[in-house]
C-alpha positions in Angstrom: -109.8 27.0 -242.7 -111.5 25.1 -240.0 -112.7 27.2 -237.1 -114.7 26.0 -234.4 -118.0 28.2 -234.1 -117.6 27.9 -230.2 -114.0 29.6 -229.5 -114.8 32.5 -232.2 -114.8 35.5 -230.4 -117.9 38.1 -232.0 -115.5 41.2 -232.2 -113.5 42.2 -234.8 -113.2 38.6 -236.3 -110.6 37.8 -233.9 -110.4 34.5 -233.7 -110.0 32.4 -230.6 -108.7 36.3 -228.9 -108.9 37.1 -225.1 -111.2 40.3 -225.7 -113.7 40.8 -222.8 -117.2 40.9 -223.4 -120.1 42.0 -221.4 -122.7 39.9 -220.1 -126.1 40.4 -220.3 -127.4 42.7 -217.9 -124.3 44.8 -218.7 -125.1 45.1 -221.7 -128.3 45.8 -221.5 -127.3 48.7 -219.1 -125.0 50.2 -221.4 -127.8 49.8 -224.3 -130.2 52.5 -222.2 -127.4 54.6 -221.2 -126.1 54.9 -224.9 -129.7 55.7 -225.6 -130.3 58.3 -223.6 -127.3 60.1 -224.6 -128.2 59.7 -228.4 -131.1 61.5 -227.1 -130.3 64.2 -225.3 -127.7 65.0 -228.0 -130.9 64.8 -230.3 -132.4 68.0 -228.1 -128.9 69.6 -228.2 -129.2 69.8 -231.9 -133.1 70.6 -231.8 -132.9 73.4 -229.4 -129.8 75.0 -231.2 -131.2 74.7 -234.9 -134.7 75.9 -233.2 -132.6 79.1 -232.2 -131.6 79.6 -236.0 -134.8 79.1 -237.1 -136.6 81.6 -234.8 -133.9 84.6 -235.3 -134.8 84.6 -238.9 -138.6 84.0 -238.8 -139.7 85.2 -235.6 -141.4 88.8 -235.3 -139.1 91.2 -235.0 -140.0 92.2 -231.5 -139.4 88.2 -230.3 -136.7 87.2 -232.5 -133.7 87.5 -230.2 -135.1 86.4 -226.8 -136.6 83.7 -227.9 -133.6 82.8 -230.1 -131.4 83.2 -227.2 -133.7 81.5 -224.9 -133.2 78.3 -227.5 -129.5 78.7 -227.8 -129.1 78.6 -223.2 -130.8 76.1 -223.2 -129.3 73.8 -226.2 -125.8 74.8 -223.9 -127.4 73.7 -221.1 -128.1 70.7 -222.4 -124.6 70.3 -223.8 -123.7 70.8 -220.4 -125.8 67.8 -219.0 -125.0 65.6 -222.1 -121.1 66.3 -221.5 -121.0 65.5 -217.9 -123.3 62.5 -218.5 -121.3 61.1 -221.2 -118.0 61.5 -219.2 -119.9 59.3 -216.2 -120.8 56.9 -218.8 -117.2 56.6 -220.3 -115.8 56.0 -217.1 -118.5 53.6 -216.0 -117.8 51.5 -219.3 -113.8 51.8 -218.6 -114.7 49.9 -215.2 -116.4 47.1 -217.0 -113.9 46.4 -219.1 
């Protein structure tokens, strides 16, 4: 099988396919964005398992509006994450 390294195309080992692929600074812009989803998705998680973790071990007078304080604001979060993901999505469908 003789392939030339120069017409290989890096995704999905198609060979010698017409797939786009992003240049540099796109990339790099979709790198960051991709990262700061990851990490509000992080605090999502954080905030909700945070909730949990305080109705069961807060005092008794704190436990559930401090636990409901955490759970508002992990859906608030969703919220934020959601609309931001959807922006990203459709920014990514352009560069394609």
């Amino acid at each position: 099988m003789n392939i030339k390294r120069e017409t290989q195309s890096h995704k999905y080992f198609y060979f010698e396919a017409d797939i786009p692929v992003m240049d540099a600074a796109t990339r790099e812009q979709f790198k960051w964005k991709f990262y700061k989803l990851a990490i509000i998705l992080n605090g999502v998680v954080l905030m909700a398992a945070l909730g949990v973790v305080v109705f069961f071990k807060a005092p008794r007078t704190l436990n559930i509006p401090l636990a409901a304080l955490f759970f508002v604001l992990a859906a608030g979060l969703f919220l934020y994450f959601r609309r931001k993901y959807r922006l990203t999505k459709e920014w990514l469908d352009a560069q394609s």
